[in-house]
C-alpha positions as a printed Julia matrix, in Angstrom:
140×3 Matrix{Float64}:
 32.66    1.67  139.93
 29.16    0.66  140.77
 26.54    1.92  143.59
 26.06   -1.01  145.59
 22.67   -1.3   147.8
 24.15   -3.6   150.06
 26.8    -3.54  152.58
 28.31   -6.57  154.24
 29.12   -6.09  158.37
 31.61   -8.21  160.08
 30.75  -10.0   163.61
 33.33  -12.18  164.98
 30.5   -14.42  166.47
 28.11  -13.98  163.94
 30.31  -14.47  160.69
 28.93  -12.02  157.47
 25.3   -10.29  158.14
 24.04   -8.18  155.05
 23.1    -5.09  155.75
 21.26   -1.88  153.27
 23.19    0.83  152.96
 21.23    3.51  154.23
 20.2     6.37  151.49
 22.55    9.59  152.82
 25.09    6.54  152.14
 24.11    5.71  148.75
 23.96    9.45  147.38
 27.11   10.07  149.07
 28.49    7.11  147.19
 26.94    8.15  143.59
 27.97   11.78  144.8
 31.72   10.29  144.55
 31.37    8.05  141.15
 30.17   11.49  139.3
 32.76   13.66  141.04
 35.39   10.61  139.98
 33.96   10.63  136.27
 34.32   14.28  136.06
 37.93   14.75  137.0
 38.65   12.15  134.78
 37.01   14.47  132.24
 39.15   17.2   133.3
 42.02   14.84  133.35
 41.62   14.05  129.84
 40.87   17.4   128.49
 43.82   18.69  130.01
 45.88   16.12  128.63
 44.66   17.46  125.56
 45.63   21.37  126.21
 48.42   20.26  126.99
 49.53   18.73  123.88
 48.27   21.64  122.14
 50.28   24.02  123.59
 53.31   21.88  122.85
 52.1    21.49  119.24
 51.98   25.46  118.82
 55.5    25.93  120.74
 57.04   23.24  118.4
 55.43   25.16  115.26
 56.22   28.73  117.05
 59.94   27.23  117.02
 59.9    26.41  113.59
 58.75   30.18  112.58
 61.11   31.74  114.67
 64.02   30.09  112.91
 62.88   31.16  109.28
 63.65   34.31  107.67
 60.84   36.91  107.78
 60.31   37.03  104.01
 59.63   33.11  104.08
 56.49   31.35  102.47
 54.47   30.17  105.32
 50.93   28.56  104.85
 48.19   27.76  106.82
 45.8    24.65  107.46
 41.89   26.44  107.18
 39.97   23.5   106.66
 41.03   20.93  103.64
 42.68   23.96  102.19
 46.08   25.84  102.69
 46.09   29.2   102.5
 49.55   31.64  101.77
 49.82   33.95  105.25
 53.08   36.1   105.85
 55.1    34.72  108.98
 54.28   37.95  111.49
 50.75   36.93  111.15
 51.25   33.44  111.57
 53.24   33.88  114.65
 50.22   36.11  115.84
 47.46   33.32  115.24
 49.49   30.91  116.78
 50.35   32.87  120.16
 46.83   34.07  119.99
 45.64   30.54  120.4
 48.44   29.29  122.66
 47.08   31.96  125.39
 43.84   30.85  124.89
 44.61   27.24  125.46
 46.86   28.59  128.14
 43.65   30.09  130.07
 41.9    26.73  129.46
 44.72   24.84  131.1
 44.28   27.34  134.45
 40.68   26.89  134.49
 41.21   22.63  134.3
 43.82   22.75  136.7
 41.64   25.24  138.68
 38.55   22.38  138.27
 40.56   19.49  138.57
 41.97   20.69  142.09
 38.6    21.51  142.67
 37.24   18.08  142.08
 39.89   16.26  143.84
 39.35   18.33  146.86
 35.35   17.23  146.44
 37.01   13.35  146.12
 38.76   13.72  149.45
 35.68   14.9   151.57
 33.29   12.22  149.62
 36.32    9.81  150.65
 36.46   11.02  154.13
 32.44   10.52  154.73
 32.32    7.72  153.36
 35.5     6.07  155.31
 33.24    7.34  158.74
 30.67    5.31  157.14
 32.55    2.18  156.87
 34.31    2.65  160.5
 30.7     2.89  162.14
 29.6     0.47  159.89
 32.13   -2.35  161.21
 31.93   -1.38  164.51
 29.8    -4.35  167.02
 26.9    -2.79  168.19
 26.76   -3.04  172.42
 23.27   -4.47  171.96
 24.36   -7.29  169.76
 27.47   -7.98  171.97
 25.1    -8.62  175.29
């Protein structure tokens, strides 16, 4: 979405005037297009927790079901590297809560930023209504 200087007003006798948006307008308008950017931010990163933490339930499934003398190995890098299954299970729930905190604090932003959204949408809907609205001068 772009910031648009220009703003057209509607005048049943006059047809389409162009009028300048005036700068409290415009900041509250770029205001809205970073708060919009971010939450899509937020929106995609916690689309990405969020697989995560399914990725590490699906493996924490796979662990559980195995004996506890089994061979388990782990991805570090481009190497794999022999771990016993308790500690596995620890690394992996150890990073699941930490993703899990991550999720609360996006969900924490993203409510947040959608809260911002709505006021930004509100002010600038005033805008628009006074905006529209025939001046008394011009109507005389």
């Amino acid at each position: 979405m772009a910031v648009y200087a220009y703003f057209p007003i509607f005048h049943s006798s006059l047809g389409v005037t162009v009028q300048r948006l005036p700068p409290e307008v415009e900041k509250t308008l770029a205001k809205y297009q970073e708060v919009e950017a971010q939450l899509a931010s937020v929106m995609t990163q916690k689309g990405t927790v969020i697989s995560y933490i399914k990725e590490i339930e699906r493996a924490l499934g796979i662990l559980k079901d195995l004996p506890s003398d089994a061979v388990v190995y782990r991805s570090t890098g481009h190497v794999l590297v022999k771990v016993s299954k308790d500690d596995a299970v620890k690394d992996l729930e150890g990073k699941k809560e930490e993703l899990e905190i991550r999720l609360t604090s996006l969900e924490r932003m993203e409510s947040i930023l959608k809260k911002q959204l709505e006021e930004l949408r509100s002010a600038l809907s005033k805008y628009m209504k006074t905006a529209t609205e025939p001046r008394k001068e011009e109507e005389e």
